[in-house]
C-alpha positions as CSV (number, residue, x, y, z in Angstrom):
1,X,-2.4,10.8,-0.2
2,X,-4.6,9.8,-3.5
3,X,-1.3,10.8,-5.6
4,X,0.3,7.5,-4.1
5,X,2.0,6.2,-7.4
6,X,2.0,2.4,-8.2
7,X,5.9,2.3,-7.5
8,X,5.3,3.9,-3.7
9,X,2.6,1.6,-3.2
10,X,4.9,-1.1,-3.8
11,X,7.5,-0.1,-2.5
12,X,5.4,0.8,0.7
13,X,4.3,-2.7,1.0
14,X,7.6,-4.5,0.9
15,X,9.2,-2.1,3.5
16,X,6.6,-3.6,5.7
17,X,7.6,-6.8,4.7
18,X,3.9,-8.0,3.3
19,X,3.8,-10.1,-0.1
20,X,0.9,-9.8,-2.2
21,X,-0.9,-12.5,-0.8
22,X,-0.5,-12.1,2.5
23,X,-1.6,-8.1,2.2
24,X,-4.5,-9.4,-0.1
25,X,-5.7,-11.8,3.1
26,X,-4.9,-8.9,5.4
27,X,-6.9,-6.4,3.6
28,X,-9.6,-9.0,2.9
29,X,-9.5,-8.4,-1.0
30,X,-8.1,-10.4,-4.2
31,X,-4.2,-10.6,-5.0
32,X,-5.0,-9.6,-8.8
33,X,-6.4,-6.2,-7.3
34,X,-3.1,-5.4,-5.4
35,X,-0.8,-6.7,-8.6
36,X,-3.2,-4.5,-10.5
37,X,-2.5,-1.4,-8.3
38,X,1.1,-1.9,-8.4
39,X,1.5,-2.2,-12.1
40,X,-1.3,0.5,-12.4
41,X,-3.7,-1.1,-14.6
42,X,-6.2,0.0,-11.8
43,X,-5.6,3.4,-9.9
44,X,-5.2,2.8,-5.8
45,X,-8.2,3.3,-4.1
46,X,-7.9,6.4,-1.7
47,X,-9.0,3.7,1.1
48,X,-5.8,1.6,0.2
49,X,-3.7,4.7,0.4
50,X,-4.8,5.0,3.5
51,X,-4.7,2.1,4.9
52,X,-1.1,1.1,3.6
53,X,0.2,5.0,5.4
54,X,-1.9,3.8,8.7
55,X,-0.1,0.2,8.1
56,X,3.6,2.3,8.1
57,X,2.7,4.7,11.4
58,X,1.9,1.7,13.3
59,X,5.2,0.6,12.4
60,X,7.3,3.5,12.6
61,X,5.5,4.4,15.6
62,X,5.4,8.2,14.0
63,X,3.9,10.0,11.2
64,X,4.9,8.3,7.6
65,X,7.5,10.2,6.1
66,X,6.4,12.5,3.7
67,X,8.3,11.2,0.2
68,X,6.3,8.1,0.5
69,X,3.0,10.0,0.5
């Protein structure tokens, strides 16, 4: 789940229809850290991994699928 590439996270967070911004205010931390994380200038915390795969169960109602993680 740490090997969650800057393109998944991305990715991940548009097929749950969040922008930057409104993730940044979800998650409580700065929009430059998330733009950061997706254009890997700064690696994705394990904690954001994990919170964006928690974010996708909740929606899927199942497991995430495993090509996004």
């Amino acid at each position: 789940m740490t090997n969650l590439s800057p393109l998944q996270f991305k990715a991940t967070r548009k097929l749950l229809f969040f922008s930057i911004d409104a993730l940044a205010t979800e998650w409580g931390v700065a929009p430059r850290s998330i733009r950061r994380w997706e254009d890997g200038t700064l690696p994705i915390p394990a904690t954001a991994a994990y919170a964006l795969r928690l974010m996708l169960e909740n929606a899927n109602g199942e497991a995430a699928q495993p090509l996004l993680f």
